[in-house]
Backbone bond lengths (Angstrom), bond angles and torsions (degrees), N, CA, C in turn:
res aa  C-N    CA-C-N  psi(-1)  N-CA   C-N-CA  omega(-1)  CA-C   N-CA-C  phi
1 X - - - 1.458 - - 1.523 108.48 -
2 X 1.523 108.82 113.48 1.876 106.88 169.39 1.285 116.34 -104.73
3 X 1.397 130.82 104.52 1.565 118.25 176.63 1.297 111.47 -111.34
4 X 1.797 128.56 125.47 1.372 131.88 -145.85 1.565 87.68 -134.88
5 X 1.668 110.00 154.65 1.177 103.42 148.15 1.220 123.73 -117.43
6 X 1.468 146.15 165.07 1.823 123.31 -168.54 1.406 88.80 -108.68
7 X 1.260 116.01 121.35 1.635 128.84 157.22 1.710 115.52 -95.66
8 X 1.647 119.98 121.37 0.746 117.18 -168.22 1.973 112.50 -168.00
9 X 1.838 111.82 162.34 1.648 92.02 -160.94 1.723 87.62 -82.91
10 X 1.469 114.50 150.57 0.820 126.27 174.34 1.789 139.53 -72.67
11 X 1.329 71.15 13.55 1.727 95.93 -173.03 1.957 102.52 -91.21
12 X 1.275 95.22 -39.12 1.675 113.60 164.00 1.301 120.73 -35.96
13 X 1.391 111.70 100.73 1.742 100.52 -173.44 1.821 103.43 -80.84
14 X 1.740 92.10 150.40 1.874 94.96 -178.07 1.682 92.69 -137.75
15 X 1.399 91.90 169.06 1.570 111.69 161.03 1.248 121.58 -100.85
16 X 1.137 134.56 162.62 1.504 133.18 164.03 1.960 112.19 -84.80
17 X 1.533 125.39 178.58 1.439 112.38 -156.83 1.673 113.28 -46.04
18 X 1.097 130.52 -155.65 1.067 140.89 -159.54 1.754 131.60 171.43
19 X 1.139 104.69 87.48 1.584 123.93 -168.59 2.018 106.39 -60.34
20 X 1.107 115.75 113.61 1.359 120.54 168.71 1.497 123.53 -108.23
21 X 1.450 124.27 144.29 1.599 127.23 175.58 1.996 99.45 -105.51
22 X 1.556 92.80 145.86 1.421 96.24 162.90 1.628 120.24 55.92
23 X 1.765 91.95 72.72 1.377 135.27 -10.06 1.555 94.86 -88.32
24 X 1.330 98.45 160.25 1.605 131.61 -168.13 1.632 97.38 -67.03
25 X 1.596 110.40 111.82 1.317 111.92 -176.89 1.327 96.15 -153.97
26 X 1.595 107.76 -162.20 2.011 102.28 -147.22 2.039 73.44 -153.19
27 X 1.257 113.69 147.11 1.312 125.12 163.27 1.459 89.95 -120.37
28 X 1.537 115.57 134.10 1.650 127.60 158.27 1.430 114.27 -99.02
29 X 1.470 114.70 72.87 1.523 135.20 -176.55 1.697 108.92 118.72
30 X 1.184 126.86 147.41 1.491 137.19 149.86 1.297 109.68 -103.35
31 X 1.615 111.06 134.70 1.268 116.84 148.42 1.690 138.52 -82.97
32 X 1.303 123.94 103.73 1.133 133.24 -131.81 1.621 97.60 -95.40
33 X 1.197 132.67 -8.64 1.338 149.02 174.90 1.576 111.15 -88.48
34 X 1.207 103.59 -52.23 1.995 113.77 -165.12 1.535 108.46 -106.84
35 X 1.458 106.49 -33.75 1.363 106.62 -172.92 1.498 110.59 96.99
36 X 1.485 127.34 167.67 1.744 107.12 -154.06 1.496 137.94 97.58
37 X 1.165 112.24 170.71 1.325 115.74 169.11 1.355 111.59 -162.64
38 X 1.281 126.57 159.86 2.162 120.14 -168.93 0.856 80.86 -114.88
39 X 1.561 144.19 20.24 1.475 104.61 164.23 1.530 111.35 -171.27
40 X 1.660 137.97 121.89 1.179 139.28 -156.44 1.264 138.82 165.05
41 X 1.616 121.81 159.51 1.948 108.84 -156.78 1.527 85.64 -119.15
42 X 1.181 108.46 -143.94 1.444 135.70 -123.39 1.410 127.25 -178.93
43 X 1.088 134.63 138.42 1.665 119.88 174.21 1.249 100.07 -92.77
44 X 1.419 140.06 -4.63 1.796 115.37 150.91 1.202 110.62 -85.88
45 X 1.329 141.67 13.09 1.073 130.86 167.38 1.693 124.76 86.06
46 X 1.420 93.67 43.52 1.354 131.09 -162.11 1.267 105.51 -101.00
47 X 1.640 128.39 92.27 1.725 107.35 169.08 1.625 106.30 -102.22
48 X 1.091 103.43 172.64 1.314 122.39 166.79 1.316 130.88 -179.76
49 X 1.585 121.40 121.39 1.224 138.91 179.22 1.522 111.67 -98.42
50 X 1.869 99.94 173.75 1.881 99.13 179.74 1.629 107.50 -139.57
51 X 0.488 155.34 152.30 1.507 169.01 119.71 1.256 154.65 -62.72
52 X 1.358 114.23 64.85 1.999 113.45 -150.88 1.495 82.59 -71.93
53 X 1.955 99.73 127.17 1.325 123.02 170.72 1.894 104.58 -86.81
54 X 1.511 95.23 148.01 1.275 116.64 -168.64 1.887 74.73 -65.45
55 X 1.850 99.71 158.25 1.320 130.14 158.01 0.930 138.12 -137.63
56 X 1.329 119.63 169.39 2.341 90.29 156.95 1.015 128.85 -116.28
57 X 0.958 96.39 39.03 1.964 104.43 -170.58 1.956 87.07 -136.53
58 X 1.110 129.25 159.30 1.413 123.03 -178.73 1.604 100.96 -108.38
59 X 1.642 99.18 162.12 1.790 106.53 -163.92 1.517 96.06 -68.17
60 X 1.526 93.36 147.00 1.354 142.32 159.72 1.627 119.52 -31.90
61 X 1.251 129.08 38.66 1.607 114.08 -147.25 1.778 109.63 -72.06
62 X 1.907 105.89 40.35 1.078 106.97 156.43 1.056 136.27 -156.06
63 X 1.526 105.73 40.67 1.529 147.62 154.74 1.241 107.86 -69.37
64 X 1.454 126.54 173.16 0.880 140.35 175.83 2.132 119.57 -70.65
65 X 1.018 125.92 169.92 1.148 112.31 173.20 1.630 109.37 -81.58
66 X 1.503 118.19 161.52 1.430 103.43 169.80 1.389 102.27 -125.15
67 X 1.416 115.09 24.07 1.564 116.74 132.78 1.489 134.63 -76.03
68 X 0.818 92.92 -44.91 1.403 103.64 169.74 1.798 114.78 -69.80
69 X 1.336 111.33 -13.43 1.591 95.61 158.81 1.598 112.30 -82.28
70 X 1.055 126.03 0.72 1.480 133.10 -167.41 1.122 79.39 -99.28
71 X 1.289 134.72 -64.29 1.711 120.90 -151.40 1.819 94.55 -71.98
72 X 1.056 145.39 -51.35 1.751 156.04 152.35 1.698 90.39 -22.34
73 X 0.771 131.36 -36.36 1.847 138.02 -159.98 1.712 95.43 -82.70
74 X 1.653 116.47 -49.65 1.320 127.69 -163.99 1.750 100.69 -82.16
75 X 1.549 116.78 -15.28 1.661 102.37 177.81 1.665 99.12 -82.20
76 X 0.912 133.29 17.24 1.656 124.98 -178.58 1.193 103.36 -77.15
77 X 1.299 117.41 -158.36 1.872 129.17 179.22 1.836 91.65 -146.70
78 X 1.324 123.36 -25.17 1.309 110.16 -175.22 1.866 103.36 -157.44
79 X 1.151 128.26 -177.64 1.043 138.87 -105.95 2.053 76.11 -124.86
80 X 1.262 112.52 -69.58 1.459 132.47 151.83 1.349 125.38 -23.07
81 X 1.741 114.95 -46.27 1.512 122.57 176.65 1.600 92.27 -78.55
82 X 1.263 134.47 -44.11 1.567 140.44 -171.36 1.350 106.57 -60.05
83 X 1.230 128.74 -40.79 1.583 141.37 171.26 1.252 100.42 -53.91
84 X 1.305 119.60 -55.44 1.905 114.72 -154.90 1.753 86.39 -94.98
85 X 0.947 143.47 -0.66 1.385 138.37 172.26 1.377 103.73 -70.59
86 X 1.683 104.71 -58.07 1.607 117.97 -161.59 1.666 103.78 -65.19
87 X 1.393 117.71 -34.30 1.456 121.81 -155.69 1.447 81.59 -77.35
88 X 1.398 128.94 -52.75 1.322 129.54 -160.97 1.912 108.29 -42.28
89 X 1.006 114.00 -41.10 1.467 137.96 164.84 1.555 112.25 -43.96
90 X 1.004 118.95 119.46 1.709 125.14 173.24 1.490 101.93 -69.83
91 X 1.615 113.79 128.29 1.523 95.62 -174.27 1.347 123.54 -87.74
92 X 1.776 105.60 -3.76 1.567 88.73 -179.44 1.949 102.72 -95.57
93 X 1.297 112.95 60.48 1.233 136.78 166.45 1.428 111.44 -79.50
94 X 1.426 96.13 -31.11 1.594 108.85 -142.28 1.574 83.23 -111.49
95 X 1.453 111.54 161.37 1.920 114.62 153.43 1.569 97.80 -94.56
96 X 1.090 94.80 -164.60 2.135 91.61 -158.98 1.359 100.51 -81.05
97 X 1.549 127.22 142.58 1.049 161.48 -154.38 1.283 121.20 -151.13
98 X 1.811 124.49 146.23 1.203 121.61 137.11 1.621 105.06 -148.76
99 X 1.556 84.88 138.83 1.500 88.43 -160.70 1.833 104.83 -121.30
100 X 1.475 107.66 133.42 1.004 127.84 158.29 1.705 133.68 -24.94
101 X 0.996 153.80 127.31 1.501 133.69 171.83 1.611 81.63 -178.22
102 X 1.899 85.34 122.64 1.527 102.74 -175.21 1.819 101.07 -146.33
103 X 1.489 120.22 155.03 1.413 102.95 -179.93 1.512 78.68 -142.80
104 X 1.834 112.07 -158.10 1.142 129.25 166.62 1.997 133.69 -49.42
105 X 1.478 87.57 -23.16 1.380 112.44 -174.66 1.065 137.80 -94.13
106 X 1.683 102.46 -58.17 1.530 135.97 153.45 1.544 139.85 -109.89
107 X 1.034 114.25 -179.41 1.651 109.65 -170.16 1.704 82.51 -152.01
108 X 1.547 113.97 139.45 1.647 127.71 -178.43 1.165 101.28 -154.29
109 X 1.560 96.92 140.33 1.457 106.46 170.52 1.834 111.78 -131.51
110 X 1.558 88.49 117.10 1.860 81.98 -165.60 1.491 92.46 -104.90
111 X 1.387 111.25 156.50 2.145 115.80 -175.58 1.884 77.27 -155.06
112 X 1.686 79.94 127.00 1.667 104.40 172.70 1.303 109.56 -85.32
113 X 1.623 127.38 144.99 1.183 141.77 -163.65 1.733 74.16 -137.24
114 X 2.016 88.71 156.21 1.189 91.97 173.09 2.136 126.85 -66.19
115 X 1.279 106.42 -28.67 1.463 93.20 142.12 1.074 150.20 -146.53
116 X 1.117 105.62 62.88 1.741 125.38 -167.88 1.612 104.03 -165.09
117 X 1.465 109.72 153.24 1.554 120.51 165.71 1.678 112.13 -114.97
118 X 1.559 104.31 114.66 1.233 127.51 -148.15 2.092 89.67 -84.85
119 X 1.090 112.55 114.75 1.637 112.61 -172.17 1.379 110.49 -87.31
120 X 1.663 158.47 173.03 1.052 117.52 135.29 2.125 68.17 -159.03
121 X 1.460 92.30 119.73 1.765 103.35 145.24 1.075 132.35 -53.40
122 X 1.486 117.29 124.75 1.452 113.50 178.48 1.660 116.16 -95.34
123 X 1.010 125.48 162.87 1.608 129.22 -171.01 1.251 102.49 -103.57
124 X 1.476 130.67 -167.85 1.111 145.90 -171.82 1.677 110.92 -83.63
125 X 1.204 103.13 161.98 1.878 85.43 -178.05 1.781 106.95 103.71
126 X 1.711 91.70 172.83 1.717 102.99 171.45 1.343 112.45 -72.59
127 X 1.874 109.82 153.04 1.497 107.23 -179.42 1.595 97.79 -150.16
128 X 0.780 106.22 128.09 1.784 107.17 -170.85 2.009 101.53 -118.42
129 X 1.364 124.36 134.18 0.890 115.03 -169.26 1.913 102.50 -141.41
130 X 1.144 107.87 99.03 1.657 105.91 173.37 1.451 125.20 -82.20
131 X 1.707 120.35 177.52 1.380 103.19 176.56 1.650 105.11 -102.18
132 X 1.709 116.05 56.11 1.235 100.55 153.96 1.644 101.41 -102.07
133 X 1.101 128.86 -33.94 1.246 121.42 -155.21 1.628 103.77 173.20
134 X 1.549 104.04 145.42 1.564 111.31 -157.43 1.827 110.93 -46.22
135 X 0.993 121.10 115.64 1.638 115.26 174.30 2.019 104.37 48.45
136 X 1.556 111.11 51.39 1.280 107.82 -150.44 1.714 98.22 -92.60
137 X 1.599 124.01 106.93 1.380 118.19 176.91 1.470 122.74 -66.00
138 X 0.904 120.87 4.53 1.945 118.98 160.94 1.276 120.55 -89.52
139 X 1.872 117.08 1.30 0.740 123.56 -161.75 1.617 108.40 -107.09
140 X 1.508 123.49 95.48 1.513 143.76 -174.93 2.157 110.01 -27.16
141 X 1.172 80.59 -40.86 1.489 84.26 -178.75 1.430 113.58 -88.54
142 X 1.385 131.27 -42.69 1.103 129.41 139.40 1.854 134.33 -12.95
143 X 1.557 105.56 -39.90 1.237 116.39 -148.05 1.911 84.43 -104.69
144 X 1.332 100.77 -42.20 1.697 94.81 -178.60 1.539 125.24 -75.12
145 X 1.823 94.09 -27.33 1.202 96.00 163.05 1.334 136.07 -78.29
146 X 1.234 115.50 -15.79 1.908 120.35 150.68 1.538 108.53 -43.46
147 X 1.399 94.70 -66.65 1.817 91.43 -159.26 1.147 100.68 -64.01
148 X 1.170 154.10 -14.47 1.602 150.07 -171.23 0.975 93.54 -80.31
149 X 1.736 133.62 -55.77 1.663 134.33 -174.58 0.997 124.49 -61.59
150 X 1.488 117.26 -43.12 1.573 139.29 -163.61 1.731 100.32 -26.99
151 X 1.770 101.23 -66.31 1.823 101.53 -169.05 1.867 106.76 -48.40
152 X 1.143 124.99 4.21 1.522 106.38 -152.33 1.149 96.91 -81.19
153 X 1.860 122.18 -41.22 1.104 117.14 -151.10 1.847 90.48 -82.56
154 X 0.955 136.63 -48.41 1.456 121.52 -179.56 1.264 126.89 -38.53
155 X 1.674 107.05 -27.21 1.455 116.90 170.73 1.677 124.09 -72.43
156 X 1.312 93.00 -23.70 1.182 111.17 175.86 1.617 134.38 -54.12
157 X 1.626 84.33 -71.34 1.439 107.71 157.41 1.128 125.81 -72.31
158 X 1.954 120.80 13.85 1.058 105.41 164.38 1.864 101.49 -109.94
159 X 1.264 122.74 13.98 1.297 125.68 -162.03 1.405 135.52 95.36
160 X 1.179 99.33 -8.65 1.632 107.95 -155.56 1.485 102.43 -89.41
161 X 1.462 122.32 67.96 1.640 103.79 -177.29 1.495 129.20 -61.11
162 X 0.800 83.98 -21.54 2.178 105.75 -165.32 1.683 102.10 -58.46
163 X 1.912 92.52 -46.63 1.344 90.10 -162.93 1.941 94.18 -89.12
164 X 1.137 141.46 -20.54 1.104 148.66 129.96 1.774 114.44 4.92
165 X 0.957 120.42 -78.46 1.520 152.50 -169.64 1.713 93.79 -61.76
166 X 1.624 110.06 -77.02 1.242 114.56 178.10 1.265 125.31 -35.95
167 X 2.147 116.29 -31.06 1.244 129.02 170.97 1.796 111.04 -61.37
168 X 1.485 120.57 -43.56 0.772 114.61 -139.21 1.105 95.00 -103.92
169 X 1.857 132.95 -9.78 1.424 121.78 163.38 1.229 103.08 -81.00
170 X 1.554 143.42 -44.62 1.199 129.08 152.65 1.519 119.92 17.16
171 X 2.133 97.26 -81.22 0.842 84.92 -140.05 1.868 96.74 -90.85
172 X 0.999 106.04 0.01 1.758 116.75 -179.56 1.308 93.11 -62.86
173 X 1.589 134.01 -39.27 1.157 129.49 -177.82 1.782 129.28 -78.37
174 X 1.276 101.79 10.47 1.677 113.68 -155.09 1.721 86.60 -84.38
175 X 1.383 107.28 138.58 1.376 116.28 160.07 1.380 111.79 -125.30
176 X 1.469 116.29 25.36 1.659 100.32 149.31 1.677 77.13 92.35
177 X 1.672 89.88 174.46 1.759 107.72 165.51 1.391 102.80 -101.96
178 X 1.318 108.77 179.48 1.461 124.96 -166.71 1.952 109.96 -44.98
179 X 1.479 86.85 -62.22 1.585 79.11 -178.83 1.565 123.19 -76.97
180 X 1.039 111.96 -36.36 1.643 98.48 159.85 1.352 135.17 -36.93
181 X 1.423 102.80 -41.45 2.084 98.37 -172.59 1.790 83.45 -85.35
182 X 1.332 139.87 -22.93 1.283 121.60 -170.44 1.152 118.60 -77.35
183 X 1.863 122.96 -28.98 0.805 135.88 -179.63 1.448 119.99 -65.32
184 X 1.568 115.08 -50.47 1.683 150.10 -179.66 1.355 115.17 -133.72
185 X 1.137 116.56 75.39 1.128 109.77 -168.16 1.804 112.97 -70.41
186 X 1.760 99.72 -1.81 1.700 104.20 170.41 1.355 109.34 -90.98
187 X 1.279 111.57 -15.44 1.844 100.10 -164.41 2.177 100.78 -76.24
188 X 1.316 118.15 -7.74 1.899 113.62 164.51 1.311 110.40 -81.15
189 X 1.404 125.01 141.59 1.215 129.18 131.94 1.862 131.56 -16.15
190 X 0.936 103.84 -22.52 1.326 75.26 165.42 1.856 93.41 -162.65
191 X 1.666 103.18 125.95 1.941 122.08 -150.71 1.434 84.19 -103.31
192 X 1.482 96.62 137.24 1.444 105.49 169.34 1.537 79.24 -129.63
193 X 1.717 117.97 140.51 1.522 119.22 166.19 1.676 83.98 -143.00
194 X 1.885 105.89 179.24 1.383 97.43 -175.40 2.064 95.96 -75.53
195 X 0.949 119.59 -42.10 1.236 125.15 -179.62 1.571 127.38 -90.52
196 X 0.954 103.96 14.92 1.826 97.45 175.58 1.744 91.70 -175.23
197 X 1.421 107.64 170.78 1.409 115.87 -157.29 1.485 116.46 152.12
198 X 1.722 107.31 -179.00 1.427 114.64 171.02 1.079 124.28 -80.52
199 X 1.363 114.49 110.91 1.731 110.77 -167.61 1.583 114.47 -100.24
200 X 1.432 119.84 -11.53 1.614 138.41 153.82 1.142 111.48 -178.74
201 X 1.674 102.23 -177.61 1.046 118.00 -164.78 1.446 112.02 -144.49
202 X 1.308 118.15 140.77 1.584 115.93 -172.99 1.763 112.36 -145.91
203 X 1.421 122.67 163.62 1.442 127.18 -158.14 1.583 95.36 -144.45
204 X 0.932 107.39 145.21 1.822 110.98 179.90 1.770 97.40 -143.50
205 X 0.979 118.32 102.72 1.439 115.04 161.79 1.721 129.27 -101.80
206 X 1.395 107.36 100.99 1.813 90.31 -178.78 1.549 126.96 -85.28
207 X 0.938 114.95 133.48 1.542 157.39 -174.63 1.329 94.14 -84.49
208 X 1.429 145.74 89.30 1.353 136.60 147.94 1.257 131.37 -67.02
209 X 1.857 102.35 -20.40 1.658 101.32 -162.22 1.457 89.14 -89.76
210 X 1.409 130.12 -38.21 1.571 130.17 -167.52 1.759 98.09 -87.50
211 X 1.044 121.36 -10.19 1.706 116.49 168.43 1.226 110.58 91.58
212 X 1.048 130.00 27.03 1.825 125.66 -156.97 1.839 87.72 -168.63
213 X 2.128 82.32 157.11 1.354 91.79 177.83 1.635 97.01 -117.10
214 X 1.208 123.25 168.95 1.549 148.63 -162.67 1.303 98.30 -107.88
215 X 1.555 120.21 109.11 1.486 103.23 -167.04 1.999 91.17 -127.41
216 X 1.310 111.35 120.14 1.739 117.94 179.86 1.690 104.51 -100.74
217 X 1.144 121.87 145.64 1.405 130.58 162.99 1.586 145.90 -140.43
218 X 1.193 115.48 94.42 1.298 86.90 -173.88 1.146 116.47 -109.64
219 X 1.278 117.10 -174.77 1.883 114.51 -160.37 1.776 121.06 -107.72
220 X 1.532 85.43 -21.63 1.824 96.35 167.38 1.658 81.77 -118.89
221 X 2.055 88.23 -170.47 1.182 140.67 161.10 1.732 97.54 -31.09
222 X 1.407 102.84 117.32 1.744 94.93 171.69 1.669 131.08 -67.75
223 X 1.720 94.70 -10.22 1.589 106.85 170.30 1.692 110.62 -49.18
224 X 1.812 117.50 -40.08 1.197 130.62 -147.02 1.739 98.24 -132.84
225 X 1.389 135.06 -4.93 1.121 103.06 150.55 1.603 97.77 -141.93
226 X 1.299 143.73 167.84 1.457 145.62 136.41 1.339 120.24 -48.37
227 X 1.190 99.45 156.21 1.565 146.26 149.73 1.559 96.14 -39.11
228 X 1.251 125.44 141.79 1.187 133.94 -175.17 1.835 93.96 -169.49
229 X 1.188 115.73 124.80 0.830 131.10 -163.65 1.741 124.03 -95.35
230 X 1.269 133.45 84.48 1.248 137.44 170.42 1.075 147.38 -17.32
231 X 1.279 160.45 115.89 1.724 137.71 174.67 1.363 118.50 -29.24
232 X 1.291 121.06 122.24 0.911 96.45 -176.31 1.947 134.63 -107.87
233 X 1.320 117.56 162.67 1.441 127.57 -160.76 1.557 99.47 -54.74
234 X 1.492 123.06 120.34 1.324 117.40 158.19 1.435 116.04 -92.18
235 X 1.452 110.74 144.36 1.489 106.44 -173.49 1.674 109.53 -84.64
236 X 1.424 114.08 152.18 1.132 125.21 150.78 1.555 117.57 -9.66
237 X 1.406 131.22 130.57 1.327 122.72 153.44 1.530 130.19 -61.41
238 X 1.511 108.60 -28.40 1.210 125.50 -158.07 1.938 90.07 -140.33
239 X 1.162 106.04 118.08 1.650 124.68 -170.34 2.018 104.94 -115.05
């Protein structure tokens, strides 16, 4: 299960999802400037998300897109071929990144250094990942957004998806108490500024035994609209 929200300046023109052939995959947003998408599966059962990491120097606008390594991420068949794709890639191609790539098997999180792509497998369990830095614990938003998640997985494993889901727009929707969003208005889950912010929100759950993935979307800030739920991706017969 990946549930993301897209933070971004609102001046940025986007699309809403986006149905692809060959192989048959789903973008949850277009980027209408760079080309791409941050976030999306696959009919082998291929996800992959992106993450422009905070810096101090401002992006590169003549690098490559790091949407478009997500959409390069979605021609794979598995999770492993997506790894040796990305490494194949020089990373200071990219401005700073960490990018998602998860299949039936595994879950990876690769973040480009200027020369090397830093890998690290994730285990079973919750994983919260902001754009300061990979799963970065100094990182305020990071830290609230654990404890907001934490109950999901117990719900999980106890069956209860419904109430699961309800946790997890919750907590995509949390803006902190008063002085927190005034203080940082980046360190909540979900940024309202006059110029940049949560522009949607989306959920991908895979289904191996029924063959298909669970694809949710919404088009703003999940505070202000729902989850609305997509056709959903059937996988490949043959992976």
């Amino acid at each position: 299960m990946v549930a993301a929200n897209r933070d971004e300046f609102f001046s940025r023109p986007t699309a809403g999802p986006a149905w692809l052939e060959s192989p048959r995959s789903v973008w949850l947003g277009v980027d209408l400037r760079a080309g791409g998408t941050w976030l999306g599966a696959n009919e082998y059962g291929v996800v992959a998300g992106v993450l422009n990491r905070r810096a101090a120097t401002p992006p590169d606008p003549s690098r490559r897109s790091r949407g478009v390594l997500v959409a390069d991420v979605l021609r794979c068949k598995s999770a492993e071929e997506a790894m040796g794709l990305v490494e194949s890639f020089a990373p200071g191609a990219f401005n700073p990144c960490t990018l998602l790539v998860a299949d039936l098997l595994q879950v990876v999180l690769l973040a480009n250094e200027p020369d090397r792509w830093r890998c690290r497998e994730l285990g079973p369990g919750l994983h919260v990942v902001t754009n300061r830095e990979t799963e970065s614990l100094e990182c305020p938003r990071h830290e609230r957004t654990v404890r907001l998640l934490s109950p999901v997985v117990p719900a999980l494993e106890a069956g209860e998806l419904e109430r699961a889901l309800t946790m997890i727009r919750q907590a995509l929707s949390d803006h902190g108490d008063n002085s927190t969003a005034a203080n940082d208005p980046l360190s909540v889950p979900c940024v309202h500024t006059p110029e940049y912010g949560t522009r949607s929100s989306a959920l991908l759950i895979l289904e191996p035994l029924a063959g298909r993935i669970r694809l949710f979307h919404a088009p703003d800030a999940p505070c202000r609209a729902r989850w609305e739920e997509l056709p959903s991706l059937f996988l490949a017969s043959e992976r």
